[in-house]
Wavefront OBJ file of the C-alpha trace (Angstrom):
o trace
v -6.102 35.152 -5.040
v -5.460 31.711 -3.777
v -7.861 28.912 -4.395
v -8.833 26.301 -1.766
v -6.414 23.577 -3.204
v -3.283 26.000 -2.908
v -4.763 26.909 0.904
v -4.797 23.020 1.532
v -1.235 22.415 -0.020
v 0.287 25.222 2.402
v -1.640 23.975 5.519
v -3.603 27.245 5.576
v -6.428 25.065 5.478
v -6.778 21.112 6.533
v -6.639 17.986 4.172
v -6.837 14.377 4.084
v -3.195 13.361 2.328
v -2.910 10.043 0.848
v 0.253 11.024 -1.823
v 2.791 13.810 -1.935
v 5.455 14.443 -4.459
v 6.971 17.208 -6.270
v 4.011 17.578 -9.282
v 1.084 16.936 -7.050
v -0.399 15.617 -4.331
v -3.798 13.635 -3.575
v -5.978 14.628 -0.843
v -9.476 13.502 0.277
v -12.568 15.546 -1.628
v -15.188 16.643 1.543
v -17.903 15.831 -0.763
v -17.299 11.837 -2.095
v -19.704 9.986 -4.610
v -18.273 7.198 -2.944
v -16.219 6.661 0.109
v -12.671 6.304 -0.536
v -12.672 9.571 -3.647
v -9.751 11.488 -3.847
v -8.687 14.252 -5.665
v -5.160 14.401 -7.216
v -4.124 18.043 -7.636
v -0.490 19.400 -9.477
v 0.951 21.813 -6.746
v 1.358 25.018 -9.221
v -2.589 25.853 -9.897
v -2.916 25.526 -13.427
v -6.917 26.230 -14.170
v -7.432 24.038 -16.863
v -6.081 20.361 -17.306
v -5.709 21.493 -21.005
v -3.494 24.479 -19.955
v -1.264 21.560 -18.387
v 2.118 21.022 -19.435
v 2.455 17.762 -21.298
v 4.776 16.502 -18.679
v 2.596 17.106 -15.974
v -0.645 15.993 -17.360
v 1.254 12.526 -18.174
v 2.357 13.154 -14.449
v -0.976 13.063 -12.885
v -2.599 10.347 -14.895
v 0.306 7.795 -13.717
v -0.356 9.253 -10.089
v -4.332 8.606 -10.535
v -3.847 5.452 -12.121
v -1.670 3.928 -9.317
v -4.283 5.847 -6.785
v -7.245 3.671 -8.180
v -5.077 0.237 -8.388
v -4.943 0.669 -5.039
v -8.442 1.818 -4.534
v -9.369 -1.365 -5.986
v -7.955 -3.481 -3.459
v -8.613 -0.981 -0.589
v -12.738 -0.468 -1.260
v -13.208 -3.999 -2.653
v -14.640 -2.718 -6.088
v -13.944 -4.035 -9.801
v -12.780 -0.739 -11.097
v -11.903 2.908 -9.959
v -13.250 5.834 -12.050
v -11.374 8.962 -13.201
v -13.289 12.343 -13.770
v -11.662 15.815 -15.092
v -14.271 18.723 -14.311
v -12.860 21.533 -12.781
v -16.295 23.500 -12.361
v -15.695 23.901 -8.735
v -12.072 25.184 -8.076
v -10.130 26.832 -10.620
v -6.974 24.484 -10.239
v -6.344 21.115 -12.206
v -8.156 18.561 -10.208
v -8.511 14.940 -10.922
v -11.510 12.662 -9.073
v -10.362 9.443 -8.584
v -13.237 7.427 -7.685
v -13.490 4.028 -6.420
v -16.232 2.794 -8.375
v -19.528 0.555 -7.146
v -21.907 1.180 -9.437
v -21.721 3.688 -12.577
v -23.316 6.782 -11.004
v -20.380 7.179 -8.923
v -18.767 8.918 -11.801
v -21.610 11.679 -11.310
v -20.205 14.641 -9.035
v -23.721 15.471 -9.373
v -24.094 12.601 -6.288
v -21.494 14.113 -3.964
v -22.531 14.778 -0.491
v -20.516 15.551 2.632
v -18.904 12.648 4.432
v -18.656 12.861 8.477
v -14.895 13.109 9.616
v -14.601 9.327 10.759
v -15.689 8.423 7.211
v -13.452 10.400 5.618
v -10.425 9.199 8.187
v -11.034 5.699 7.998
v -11.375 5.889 4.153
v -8.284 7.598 3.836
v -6.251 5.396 5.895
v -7.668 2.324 4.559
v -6.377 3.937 1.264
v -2.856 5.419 2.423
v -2.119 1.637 3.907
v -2.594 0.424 1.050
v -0.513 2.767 -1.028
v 2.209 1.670 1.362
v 1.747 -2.028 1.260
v 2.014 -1.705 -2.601
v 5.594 -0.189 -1.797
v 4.452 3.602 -2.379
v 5.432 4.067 1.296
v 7.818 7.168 0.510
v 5.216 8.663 -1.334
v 2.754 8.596 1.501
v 2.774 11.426 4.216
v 3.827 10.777 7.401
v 0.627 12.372 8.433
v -2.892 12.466 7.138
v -3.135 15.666 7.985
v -0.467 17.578 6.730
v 2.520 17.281 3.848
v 4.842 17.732 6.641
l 1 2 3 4 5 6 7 8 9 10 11 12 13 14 15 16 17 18 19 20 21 22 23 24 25 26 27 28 29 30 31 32 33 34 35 36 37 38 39 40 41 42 43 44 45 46 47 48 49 50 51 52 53 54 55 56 57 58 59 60 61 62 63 64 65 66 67 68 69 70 71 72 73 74 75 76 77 78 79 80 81 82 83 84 85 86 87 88 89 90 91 92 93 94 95 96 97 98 99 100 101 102 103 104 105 106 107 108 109 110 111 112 113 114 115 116 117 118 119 120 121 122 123 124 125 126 127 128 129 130 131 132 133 134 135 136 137 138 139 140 141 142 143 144 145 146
């Protein structure tokens, strides 16, 4: 069975992209603590980030960290958060969370964001991903790795 992040990497269902490479890709969450929180996800649906190859897991952590660099600058915030749960979807996920106060770290405070929200969060992010020369890592569309 297929679980909603491989559905969203094949296009079965929609996403939000902001990064796409050959290990992962980073896609809007529905559900943001704050706006501007993406999830980075490795393409091959590993449950557990433990059950990660060591290459990949070093992978994804370089991804996040140039994600929330630029979430910094995008959102305006001192600091972007990173949270490994994995609760909800059993495929390596990592929150990156641009950060304005400290209980944006809690998934607990996620709550569905309208569809402007979400689009103008994720452009305001994937512009700035581009402006800090990640511009071939960026889809061409939002909405599809295409």
């Amino acid at each position: 069975m297929s679980t909603v992040f491989e559905k969203i990497i094949s296009g079965e269902f929609s996403g939000r992209f902001v990064w796409a490479d050959d290990i992962c890709v980073a896609f809007a969450t529905i559900e943001p603590t704050s706006p501007g929180h993406v999830l980075v996800v490795p393409r091959e649906p590993v449950p557990s980030w433990t059950a990660l190859d060591t290459s990949t897991c070093e992978h994804l952590m370089k991804v996040a960290q140039l994600i929330g660099r630029a979430q910094e600058v995008a959102f305006e915030v001192q600091r972007s958060g990173l949270v490994i749960a994995g609760f909800e979807v059993p495929h390596t996920h990592l929150h990156v969370i641009p950060l304005r106060q400290e209980s944006d770290v809690l998934l607990s405070n996620a709550a569905p964001a309208s569809d402007t929200e979400l689009d103008e969060a994720m452009d305001n992010l994937r512009q700035e991903l581009i402006s800090e020369g990640y511009g071939s890592l960026v889809p061409a569309s939002m909405n599809t790795l295409n």
